[in-house]
Gaussian input, Z-matrix of N, CA and C with variables (Angstrom, degrees):
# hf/3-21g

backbone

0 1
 N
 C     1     B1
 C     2     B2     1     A1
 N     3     B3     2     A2     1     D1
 C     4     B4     3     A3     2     D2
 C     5     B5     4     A4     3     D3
 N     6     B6     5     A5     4     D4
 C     7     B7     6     A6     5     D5
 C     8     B8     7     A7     6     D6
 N     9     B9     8     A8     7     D7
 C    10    B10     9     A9     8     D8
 C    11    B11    10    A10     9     D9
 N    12    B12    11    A11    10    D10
 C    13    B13    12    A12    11    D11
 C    14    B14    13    A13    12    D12
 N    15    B15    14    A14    13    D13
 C    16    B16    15    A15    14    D14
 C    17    B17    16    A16    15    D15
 N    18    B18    17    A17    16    D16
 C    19    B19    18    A18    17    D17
 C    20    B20    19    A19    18    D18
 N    21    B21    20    A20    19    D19
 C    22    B22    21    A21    20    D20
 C    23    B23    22    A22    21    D21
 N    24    B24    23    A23    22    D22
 C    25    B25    24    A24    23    D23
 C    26    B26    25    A25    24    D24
 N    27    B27    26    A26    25    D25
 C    28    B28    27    A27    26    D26
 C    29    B29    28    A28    27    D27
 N    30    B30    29    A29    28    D28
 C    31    B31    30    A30    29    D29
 C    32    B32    31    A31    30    D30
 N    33    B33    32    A32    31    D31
 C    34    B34    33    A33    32    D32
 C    35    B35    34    A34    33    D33
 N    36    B36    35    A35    34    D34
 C    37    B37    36    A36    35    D35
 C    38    B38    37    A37    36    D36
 N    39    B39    38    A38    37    D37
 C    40    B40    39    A39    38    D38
 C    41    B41    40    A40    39    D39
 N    42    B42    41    A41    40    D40
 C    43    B43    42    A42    41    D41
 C    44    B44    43    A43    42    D42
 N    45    B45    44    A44    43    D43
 C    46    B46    45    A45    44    D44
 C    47    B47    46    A46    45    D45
 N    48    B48    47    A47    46    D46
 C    49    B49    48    A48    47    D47
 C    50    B50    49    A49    48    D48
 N    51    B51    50    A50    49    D49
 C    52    B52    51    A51    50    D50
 C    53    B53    52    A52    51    D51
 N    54    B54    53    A53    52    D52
 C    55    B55    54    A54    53    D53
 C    56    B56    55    A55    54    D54
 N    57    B57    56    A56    55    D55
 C    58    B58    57    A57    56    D56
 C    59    B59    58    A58    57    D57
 N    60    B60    59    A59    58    D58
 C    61    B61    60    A60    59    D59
 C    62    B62    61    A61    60    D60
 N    63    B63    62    A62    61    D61
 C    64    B64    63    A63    62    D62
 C    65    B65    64    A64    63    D63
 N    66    B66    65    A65    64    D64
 C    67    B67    66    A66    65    D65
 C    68    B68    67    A67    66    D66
 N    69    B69    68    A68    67    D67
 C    70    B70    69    A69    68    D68
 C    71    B71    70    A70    69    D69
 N    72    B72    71    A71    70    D70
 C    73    B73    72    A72    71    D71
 C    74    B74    73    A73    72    D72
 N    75    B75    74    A74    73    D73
 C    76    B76    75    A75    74    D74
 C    77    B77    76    A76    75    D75
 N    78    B78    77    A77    76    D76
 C    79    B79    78    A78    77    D77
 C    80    B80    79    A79    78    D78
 N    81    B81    80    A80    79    D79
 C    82    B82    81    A81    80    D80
 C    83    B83    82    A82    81    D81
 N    84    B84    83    A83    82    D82
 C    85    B85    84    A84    83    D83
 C    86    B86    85    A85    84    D84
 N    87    B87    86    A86    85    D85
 C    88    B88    87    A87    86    D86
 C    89    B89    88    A88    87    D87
 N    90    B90    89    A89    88    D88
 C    91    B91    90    A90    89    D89
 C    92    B92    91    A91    90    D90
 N    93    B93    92    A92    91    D91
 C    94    B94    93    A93    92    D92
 C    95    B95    94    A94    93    D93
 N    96    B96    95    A95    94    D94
 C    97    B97    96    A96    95    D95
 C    98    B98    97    A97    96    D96
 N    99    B99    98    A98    97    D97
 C   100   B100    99    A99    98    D98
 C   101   B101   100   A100    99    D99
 N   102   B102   101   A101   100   D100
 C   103   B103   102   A102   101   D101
 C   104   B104   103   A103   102   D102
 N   105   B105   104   A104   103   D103
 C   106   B106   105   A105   104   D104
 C   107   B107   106   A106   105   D105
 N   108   B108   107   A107   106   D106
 C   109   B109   108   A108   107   D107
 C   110   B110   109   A109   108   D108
 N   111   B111   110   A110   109   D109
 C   112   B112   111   A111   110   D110
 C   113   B113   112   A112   111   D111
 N   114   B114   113   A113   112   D112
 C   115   B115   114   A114   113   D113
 C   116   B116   115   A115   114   D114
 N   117   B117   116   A116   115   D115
 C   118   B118   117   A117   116   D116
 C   119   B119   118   A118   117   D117

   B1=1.4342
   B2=1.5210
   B3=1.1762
   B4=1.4770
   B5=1.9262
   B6=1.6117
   B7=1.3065
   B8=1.6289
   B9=1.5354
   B10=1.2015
   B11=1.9614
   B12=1.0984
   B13=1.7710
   B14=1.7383
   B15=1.3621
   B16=1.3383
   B17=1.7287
   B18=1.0425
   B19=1.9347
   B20=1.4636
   B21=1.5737
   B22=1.2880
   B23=2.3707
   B24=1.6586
   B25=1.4853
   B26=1.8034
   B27=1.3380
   B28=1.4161
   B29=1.8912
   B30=1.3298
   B31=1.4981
   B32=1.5835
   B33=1.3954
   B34=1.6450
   B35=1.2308
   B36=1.4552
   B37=1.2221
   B38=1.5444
   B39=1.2347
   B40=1.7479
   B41=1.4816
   B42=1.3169
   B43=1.2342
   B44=1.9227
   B45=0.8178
   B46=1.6456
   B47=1.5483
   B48=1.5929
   B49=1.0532
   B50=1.9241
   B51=1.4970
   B52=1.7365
   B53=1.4659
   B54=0.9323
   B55=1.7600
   B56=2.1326
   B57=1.3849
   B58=1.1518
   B59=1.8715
   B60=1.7163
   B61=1.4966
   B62=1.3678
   B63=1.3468
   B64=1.7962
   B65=1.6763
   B66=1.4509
   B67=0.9951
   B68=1.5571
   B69=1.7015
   B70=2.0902
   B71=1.8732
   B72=1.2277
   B73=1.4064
   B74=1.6463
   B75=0.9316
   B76=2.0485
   B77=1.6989
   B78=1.6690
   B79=1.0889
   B80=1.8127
   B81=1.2837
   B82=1.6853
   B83=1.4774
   B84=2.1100
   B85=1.6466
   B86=1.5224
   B87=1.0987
   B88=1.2315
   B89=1.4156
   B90=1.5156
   B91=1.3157
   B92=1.3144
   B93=0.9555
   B94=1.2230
   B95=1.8744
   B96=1.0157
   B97=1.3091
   B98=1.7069
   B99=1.2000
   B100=1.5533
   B101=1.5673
   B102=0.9243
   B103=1.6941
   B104=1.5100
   B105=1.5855
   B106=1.6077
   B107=1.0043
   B108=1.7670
   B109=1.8943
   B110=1.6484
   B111=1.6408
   B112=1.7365
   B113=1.7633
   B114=1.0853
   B115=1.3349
   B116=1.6286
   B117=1.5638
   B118=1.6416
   B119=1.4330
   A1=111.44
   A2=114.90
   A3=130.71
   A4=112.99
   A5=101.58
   A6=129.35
   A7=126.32
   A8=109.72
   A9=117.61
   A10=90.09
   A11=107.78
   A12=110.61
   A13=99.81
   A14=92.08
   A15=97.67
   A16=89.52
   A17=110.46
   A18=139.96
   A19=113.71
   A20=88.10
   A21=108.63
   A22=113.50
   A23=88.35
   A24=86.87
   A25=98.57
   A26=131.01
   A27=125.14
   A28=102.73
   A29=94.33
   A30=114.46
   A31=87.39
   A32=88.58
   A33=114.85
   A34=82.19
   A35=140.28
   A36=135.27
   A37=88.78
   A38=113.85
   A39=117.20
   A40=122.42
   A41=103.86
   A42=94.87
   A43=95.65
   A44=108.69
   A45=96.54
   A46=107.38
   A47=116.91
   A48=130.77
   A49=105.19
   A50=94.12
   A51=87.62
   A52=140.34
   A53=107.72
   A54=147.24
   A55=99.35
   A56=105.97
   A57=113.75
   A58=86.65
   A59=103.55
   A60=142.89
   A61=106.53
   A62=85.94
   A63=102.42
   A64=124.40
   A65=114.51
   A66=122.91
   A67=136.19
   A68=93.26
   A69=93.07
   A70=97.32
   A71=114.96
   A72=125.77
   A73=94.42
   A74=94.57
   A75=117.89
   A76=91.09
   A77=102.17
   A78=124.25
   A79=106.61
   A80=104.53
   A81=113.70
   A82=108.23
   A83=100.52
   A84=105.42
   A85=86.76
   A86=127.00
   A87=110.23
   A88=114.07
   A89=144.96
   A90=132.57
   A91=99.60
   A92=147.71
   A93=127.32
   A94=113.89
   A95=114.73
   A96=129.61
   A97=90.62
   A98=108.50
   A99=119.33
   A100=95.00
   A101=136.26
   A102=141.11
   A103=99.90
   A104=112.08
   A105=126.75
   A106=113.78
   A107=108.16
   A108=72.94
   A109=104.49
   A110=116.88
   A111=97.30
   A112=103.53
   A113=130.17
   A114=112.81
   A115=119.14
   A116=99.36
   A117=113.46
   A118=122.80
   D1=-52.26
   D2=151.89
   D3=7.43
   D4=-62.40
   D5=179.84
   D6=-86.05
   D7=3.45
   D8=154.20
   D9=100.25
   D10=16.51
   D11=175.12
   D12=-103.49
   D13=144.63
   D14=-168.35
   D15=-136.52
   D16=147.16
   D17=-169.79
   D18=-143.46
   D19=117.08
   D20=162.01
   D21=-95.83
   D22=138.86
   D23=179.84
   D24=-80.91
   D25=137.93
   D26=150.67
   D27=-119.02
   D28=155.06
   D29=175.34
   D30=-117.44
   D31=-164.83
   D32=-149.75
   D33=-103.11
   D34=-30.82
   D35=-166.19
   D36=-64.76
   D37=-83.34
   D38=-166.18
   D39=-23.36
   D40=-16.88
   D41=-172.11
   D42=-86.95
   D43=34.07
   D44=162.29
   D45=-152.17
   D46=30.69
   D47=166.67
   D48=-127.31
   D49=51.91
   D50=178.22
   D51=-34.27
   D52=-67.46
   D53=157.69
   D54=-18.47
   D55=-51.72
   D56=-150.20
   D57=-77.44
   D58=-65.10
   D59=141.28
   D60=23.24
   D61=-79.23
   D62=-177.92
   D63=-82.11
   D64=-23.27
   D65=150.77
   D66=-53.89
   D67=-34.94
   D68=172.93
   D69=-77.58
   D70=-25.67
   D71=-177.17
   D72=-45.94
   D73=-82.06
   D74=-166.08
   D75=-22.60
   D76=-61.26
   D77=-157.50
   D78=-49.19
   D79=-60.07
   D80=-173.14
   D81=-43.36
   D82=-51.09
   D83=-167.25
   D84=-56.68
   D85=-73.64
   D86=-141.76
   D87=-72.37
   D88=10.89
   D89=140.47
   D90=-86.01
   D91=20.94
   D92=159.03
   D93=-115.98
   D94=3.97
   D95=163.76
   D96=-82.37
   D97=-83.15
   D98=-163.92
   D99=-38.74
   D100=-59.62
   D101=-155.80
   D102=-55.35
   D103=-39.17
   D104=176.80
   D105=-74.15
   D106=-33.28
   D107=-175.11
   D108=-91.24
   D109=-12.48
   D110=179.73
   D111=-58.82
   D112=-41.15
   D113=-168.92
   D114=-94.28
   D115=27.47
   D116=164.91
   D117=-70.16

């Protein structure tokens, strides 16, 4: 994280909660876009 990488944990469960899934997804890219561009 240190290096501007950001991780999401998934289990095996999530994968049959897509919707939710793809939503922490959205979520990560886009702090991790934002996090990139302040230190652009």
């Amino acid at each position: 994280m240190e290096d501007g990488w950001q991780f999401i944990r998934i289990e095996w469960a999530d994968l049959f909660r897509e919707a939710e899934l793809k939503a922490r997804i959205l979520v990560a890219l886009h702090r991790a876009s934002s996090l990139h561009r302040k230190s652009a």
